[in-house]
N, C-alpha and C positions, 0 to 999 in steps of 0.2 A: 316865807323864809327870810326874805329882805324886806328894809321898808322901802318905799317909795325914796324918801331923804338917800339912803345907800344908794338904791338902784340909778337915782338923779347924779349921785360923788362919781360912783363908778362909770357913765358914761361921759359925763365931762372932762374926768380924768383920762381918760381915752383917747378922747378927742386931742386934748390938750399933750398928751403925751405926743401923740401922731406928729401933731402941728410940731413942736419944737424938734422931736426927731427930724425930718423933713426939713426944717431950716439951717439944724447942725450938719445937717449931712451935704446940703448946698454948700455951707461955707469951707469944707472941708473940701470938697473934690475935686479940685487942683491932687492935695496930697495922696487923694484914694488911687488915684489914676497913678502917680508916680509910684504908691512903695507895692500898691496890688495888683500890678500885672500877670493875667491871665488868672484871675483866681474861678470865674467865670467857669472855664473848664473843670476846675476843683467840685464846683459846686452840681454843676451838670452831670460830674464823674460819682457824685453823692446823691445824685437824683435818681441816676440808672442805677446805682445798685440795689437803693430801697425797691424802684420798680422792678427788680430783678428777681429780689427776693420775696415778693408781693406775688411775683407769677409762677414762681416754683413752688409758692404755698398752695395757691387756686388751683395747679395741676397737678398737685400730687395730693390733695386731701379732697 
């Protein structure tokens, strides 16, 4: 379906995305921390409802 060449772009490109997300994200976290406080609970609050909803599927089907 892919060639090898693609298969080779698309994990390097990966990689490389990773890597510089990762560095953007260092240089910014001074500001992360100052303007997203508590987003953590947002996310944890978005974590349990998909869990929530995952367990009322498994219990009632």
């Amino acid at each position: 379906m892919f060639s090898n060449g693609q298969i080779t772009f698309g994990i390097l490109f990966a990689i490389a995305f990773a890597i510089i997300i990762y560095f953007m994200y260092r240089k910014d976290i001074n500001v992360h921390k100052k303007h997203f406080k508590g987003s953590a609970w947002v996310l944890l609050g978005f974590i349990g409802f998909i869990l929530m909803i995952v367990a009322i599927k498994f219990i009632f089907v």
